[in-house]
C-alpha positions in Angstrom: 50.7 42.3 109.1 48.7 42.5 106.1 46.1 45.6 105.5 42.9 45.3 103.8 41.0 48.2 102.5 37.3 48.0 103.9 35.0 46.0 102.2 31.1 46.5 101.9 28.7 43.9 101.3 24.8 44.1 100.8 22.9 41.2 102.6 19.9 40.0 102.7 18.1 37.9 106.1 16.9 34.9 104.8 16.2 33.4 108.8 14.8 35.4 111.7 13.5 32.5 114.6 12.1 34.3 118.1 11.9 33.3 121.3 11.2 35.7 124.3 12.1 35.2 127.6 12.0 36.5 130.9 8.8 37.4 132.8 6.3 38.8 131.0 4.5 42.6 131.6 8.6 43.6 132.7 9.5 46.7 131.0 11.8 45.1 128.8 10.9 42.9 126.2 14.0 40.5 126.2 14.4 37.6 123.3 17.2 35.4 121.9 17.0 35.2 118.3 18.7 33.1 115.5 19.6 35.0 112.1 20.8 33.6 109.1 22.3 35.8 106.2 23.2 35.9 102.7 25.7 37.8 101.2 27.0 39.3 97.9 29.2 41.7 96.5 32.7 42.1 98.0 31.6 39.7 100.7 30.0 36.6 99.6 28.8 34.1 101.7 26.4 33.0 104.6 26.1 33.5 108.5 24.6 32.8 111.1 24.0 34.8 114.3 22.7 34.3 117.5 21.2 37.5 119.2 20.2 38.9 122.5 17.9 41.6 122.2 16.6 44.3 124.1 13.7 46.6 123.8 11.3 49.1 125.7 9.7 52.0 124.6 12.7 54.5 125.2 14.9 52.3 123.3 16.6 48.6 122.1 19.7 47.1 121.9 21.6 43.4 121.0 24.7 41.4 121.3 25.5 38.6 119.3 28.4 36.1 117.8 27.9 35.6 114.2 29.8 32.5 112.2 30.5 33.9 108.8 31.8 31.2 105.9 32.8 32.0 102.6 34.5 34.0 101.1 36.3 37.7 101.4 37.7 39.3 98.1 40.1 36.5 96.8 40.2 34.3 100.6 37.8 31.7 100.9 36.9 30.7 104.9 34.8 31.0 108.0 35.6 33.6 110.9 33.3 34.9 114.0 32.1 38.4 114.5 31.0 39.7 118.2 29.0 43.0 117.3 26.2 44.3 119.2 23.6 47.8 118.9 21.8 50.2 120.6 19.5 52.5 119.9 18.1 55.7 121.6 15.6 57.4 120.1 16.5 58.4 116.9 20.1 57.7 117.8 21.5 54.4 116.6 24.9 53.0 116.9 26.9 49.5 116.2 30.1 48.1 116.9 31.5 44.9 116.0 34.9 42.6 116.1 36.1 39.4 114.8 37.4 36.9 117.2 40.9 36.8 116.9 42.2 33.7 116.4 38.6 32.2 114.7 39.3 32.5 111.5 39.8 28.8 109.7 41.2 28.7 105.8 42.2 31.5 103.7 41.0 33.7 106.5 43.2 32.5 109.0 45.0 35.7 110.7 41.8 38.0 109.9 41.4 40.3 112.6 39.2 43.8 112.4 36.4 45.8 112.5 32.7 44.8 111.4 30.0 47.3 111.4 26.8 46.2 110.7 23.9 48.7 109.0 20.3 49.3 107.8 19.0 52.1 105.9 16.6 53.0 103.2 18.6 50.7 100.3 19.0 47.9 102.5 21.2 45.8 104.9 24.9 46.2 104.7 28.4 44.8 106.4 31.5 46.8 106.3 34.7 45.1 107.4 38.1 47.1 108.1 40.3 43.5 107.8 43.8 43.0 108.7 45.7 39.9 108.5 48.1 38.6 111.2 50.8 35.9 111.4 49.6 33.0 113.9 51.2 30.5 115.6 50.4 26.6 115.4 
């Protein structure tokens, strides 16, 4: 096994198409949303997610699966992240794994961590990597 340092990449949403569902006037505002991403830095590349979201007036949350391809330091390649979010108030939180065994190219082996943030400079992705041996 092979460990990676944690890279951090900025990115910027170039996509955001919403669709609600469910019944209307519920107290939950629920919608599937498709995200597409570019990004740069230590992480270059483009994605695309599809969400499930959440949201009331106490608080929101989401899960999606997210198709990365390019490339990660030196390894060129695509991979899929499962991450999700909540938030409570002022309290926000996300977690986030790639799907062993979905990484294609270079990036075959990749397993790890994937946080996903926002703050006041921006949109970032943090991955924790690891690289693992697979069989054919």
């Amino acid at each position: 096994m092979i460990e990676v340092a944690p890279v951090i990449a900025p990115f910027e949403i170039t996509g955001w198409e919403q669709e609600p569902y469910g019944d209307e006037g519920e107290r939950n505002e629920l919608a599937q949303v498709t995200v597409t991403k570019v990004f740069t830095g230590d992480i270059e590349g483009q994605s695309v997610a599809r969400l499930l979201m959440a949201g009331n007036p106490a608080g929101a949350g989401y899960v999606a699966s997210e198709l990365f391809t390019g490339q990660v330091g030196a390894r060129s390649g695509s991979f899929v992240v499962q991450h999700g979010g909540l938030v409570d108030g002022d309290d926000a939180h996300s977690f986030g794994s790639i799907v062993p065994g979905s990484g294609t190219g270079e990036l075959v082996g990749v397993r790890g961590e994937a946080i996903y943030a926002n703050n006041e400079e921006g949109h970032t992705l943090t991955l924790t990597l690891r690289f693992v041996a697979e069989s054919a």
